[in-house]
SETOR-590882 format. One record per atom (N, C-alpha, C, O): chain; atom name; x, y, z. Coordinates in pm, whole numbers, plus 32768, in hexadecimal, padded with zeros to 4 digits. Layout:
! SETOR-590882
REC   kelum   drenlum      X      Y      Z
REC       A        CA      X      Y      Z
...
This chain:
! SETOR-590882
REC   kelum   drenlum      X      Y      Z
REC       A         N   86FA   8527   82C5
REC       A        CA   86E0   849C   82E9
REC       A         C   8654   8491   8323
REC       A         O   8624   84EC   8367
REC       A         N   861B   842F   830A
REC       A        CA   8594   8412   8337
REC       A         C   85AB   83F6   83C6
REC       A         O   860D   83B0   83E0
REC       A         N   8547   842F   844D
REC       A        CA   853F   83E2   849C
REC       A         C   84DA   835F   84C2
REC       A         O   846E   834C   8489
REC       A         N   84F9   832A   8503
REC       A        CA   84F4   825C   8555
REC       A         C   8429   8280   851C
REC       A         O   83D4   8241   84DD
REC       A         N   842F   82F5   8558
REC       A        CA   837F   82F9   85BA
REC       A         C   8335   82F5   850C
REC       A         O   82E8   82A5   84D8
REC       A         N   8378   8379   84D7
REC       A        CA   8303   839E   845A
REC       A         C   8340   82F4   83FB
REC       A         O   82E9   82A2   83DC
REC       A         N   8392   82E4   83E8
REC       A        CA   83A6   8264   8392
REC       A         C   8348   820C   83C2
REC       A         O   82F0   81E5   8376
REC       A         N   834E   81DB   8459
REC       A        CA   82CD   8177   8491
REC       A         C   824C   81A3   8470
REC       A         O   81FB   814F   844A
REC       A         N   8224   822E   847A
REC       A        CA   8187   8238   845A
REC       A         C   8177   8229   83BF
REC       A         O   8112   81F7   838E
REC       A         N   81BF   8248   838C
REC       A        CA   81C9   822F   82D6
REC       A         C   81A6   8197   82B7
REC       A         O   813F   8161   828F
REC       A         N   8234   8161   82DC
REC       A        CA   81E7   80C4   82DD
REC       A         C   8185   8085   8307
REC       A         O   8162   8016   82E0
REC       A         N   8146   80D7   8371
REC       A        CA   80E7   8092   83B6
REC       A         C   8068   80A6   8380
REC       A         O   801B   8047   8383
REC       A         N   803A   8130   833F
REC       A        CA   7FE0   8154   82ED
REC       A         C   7FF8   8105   8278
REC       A         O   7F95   80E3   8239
REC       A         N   807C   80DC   8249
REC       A        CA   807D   809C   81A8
REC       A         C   8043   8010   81D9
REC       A         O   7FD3   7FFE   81A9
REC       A         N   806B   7FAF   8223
REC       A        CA   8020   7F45   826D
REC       A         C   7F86   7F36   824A
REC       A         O   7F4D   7EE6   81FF
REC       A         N   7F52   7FA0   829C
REC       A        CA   7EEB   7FC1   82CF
REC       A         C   7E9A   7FA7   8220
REC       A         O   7E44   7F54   8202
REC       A         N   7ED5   8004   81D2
REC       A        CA   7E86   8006   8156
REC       A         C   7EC5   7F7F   8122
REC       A         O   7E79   7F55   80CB
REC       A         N   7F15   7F3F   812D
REC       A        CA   7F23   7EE0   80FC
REC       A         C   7E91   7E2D   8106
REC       A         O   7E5C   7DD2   80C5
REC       A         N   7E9F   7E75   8196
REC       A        CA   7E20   7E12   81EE
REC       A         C   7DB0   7E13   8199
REC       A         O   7D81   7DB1   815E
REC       A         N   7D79   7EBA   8194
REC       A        CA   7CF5   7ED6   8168
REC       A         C   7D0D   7E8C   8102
REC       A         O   7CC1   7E2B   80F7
REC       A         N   7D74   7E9B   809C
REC       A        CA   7D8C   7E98   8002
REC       A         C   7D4D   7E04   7FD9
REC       A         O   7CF6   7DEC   7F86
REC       A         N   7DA3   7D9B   803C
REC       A        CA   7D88   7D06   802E
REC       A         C   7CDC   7D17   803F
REC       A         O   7C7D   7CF9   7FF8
REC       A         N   7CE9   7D49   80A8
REC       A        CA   7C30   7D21   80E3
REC       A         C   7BD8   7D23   8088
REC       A         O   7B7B   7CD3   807B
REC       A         N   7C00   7DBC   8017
REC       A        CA   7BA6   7DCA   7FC8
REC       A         C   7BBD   7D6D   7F3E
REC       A         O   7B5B   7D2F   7F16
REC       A         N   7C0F   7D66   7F0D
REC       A        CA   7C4F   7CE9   7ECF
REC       A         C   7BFE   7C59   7EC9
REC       A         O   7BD1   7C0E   7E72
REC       A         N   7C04   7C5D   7F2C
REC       A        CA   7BC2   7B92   7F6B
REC       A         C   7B42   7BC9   7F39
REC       A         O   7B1C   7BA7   7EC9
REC       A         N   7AE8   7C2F   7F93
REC       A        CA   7A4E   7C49   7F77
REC       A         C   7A6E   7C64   7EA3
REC       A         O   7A44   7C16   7E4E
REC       A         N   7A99   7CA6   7E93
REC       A        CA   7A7C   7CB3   7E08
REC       A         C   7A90   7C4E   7DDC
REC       A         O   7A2C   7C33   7D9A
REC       A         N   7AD5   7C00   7DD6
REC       A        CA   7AC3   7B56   7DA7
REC       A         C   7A70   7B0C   7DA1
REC       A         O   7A56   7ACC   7D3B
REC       A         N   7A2F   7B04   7E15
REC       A        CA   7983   7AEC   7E68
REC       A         C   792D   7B0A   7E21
REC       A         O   7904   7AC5   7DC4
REC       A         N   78FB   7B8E   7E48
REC       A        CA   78CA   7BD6   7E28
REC       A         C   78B5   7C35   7D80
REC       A         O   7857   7C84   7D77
REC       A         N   790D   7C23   7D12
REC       A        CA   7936   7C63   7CC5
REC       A         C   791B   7CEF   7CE5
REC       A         O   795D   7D2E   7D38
REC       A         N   78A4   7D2B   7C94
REC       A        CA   7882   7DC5   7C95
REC       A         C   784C   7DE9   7CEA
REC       A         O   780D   7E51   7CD5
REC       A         N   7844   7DA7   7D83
REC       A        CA   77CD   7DD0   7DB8
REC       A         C   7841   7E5C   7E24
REC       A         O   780F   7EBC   7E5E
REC       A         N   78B1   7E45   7E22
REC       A        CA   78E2   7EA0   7E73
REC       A         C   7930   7F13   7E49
REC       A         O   7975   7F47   7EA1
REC       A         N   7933   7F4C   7DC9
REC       A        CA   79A4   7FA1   7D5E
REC       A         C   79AA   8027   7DC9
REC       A         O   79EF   8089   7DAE
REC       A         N   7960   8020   7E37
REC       A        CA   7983   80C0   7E6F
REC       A         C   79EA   80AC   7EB1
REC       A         O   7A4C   80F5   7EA6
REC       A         N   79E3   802A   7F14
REC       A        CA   7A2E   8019   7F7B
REC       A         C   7AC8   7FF7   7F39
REC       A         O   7B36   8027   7F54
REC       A         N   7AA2   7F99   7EE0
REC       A        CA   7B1B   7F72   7E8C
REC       A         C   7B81   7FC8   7E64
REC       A         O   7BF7   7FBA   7E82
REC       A         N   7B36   8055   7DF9
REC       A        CA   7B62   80D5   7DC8
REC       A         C   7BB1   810F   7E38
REC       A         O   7C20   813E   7E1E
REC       A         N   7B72   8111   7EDB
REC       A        CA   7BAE   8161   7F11
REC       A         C   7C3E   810F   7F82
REC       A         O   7C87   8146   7FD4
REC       A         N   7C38   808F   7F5C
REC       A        CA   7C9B   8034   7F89
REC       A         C   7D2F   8058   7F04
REC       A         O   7DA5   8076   7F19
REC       A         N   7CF0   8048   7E9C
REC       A        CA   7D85   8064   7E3F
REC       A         C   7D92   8110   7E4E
REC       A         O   7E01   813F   7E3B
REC       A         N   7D31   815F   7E6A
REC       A        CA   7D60   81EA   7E91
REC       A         C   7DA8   81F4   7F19
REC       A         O   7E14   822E   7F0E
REC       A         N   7D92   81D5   7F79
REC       A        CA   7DD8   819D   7FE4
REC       A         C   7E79   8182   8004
REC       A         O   7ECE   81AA   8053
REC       A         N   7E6C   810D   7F79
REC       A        CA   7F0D   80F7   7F64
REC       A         C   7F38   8151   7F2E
REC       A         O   7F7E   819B   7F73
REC       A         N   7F2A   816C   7EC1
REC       A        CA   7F66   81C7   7E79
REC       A         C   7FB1   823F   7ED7
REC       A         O   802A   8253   7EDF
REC       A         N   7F37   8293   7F23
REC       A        CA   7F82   82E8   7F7A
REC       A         C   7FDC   82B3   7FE2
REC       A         O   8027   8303   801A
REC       A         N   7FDC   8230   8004
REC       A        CA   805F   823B   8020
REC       A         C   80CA   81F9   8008
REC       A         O   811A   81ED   8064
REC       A         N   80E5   81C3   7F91
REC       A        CA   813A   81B8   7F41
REC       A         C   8155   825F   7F1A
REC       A         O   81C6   8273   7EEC
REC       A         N   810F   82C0   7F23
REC       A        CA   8163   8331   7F0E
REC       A         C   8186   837D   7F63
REC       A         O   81C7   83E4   7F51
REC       A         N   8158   834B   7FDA
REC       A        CA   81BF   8369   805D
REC       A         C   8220   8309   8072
REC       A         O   827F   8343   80A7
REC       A         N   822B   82D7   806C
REC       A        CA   82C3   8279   8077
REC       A         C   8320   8297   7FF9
REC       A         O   8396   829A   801B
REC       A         N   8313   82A6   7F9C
REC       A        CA   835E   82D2   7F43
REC       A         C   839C   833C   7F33
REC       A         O   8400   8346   7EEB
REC       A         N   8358   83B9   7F8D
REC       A        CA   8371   842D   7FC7
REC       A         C   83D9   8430   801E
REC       A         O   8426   848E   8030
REC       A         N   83D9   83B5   805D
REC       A        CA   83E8   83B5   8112
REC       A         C   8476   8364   80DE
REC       A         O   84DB   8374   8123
REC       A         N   847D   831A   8077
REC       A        CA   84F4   82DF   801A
REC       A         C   8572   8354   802A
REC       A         O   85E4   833A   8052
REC       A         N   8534   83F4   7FF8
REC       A        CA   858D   8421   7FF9
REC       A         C   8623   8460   8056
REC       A         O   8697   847D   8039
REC       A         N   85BC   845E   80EA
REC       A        CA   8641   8498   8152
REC       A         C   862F   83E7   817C
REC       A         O   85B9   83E2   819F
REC       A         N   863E   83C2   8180
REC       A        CA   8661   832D   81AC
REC       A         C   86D1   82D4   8181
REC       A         O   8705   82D2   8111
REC       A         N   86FC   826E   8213
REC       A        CA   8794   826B   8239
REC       A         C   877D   8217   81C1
REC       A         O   8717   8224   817C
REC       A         N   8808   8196   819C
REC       A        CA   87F4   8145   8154
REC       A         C   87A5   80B5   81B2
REC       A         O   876A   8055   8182
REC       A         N   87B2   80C4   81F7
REC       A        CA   8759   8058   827C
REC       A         C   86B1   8084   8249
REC       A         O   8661   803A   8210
REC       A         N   86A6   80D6   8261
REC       A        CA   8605   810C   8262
REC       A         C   8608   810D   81B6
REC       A         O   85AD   80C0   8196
REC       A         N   8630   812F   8166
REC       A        CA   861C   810E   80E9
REC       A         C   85FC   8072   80C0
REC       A         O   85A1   805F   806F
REC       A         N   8635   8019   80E9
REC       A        CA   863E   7F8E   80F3
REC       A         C   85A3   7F71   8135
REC       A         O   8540   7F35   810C
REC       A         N   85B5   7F9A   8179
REC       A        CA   850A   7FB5   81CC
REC       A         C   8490   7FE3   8196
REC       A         O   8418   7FCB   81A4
REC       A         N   84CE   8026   815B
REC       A        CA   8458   806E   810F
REC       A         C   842C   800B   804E
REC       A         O   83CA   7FE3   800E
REC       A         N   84AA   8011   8044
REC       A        CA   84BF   7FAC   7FCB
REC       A         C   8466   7F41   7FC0
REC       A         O   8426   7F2F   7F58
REC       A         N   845B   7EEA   8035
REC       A        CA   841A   7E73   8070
REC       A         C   8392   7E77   8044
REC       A         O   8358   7E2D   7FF4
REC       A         N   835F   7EF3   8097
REC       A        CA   82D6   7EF7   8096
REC       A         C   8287   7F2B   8013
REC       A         O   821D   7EFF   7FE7
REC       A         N   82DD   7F9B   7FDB
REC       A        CA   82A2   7F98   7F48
REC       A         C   82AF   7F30   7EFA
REC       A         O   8266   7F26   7E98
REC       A         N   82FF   7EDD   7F13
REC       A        CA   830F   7E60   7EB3
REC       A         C   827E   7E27   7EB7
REC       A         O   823C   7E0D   7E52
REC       A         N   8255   7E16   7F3A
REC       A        CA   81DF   7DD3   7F6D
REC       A         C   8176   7DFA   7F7A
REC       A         O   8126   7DAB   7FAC
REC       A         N   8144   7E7D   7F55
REC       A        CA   80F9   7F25   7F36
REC       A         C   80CB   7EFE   7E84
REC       A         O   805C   7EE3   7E55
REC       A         N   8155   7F08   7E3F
REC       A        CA   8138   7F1B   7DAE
REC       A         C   8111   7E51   7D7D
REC       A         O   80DE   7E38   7D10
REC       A         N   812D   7DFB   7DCB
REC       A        CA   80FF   7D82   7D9F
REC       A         C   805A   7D69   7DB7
REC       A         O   801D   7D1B   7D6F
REC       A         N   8034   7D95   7DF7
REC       A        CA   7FA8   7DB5   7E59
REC       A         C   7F59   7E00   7DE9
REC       A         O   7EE3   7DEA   7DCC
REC       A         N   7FAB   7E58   7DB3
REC       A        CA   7F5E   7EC7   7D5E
REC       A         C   7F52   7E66   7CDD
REC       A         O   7EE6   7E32   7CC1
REC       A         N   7FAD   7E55   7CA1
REC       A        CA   7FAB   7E05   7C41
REC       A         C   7F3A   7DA1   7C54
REC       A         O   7EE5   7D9D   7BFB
REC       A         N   7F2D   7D53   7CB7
REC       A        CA   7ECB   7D15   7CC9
REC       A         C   7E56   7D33   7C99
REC       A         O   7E29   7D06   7C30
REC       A         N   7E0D   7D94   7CF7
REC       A        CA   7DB9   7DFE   7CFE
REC       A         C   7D6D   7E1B   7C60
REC       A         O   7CF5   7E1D   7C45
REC       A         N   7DE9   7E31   7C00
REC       A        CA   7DC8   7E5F   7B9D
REC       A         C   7DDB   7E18   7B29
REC       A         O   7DDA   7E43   7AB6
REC       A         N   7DF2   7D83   7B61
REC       A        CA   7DE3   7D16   7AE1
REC       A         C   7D79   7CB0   7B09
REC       A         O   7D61   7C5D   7AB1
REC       A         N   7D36   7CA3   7B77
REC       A        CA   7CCA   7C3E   7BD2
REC       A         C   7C70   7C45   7B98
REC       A         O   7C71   7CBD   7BB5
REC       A         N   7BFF   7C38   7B4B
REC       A        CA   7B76   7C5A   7B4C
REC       A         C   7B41   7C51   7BE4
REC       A         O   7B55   7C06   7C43
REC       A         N   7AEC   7CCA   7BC7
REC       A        CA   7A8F   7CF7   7C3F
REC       A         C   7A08   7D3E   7C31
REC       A         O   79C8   7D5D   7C95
């Protein structure tokens, strides 16, 4: 079973890249090409942790699965974004 603490820092890092993700998002909209590093390293960002939570999927209760469920939902819509936007 996952514990409370590492599940919270998981999400909190997936957040975290979620933030950057938008930030860089909006500027690439703006901006088109002027930012592809920052951008590149915003969908690299997610990605890693969408593959920590998917990991973290595995000893996890069905509560924290539900939890976790959530946020990739909201991880892989972001990405999708990301990778249909011109920028």
């Amino acid at each position: 079973m996952t514990d409370r603490y590492s599940l919270d820092q998981c999400i909190h890092e997936a957040e975290e890249a979620m933030k950057y993700g938008h930030e860089q998002l909006e500027l690439g909209m703006r901006q088109e090409h002027y930012n592809d590093m920052e951008y590149s390293d915003a969908q690299l960002q997610l990605e890693q942790a969408v593959i920590a939570l998917e990991k973290m999927m595995d000893n996890a209760n069905a509560e924290q699965r539900e939890r976790i469920d959530r946020t990739l939902a909201q991880m892989r819509h972001l990405q999708h974004q990301m990778i249909t936007t011109p920028h």
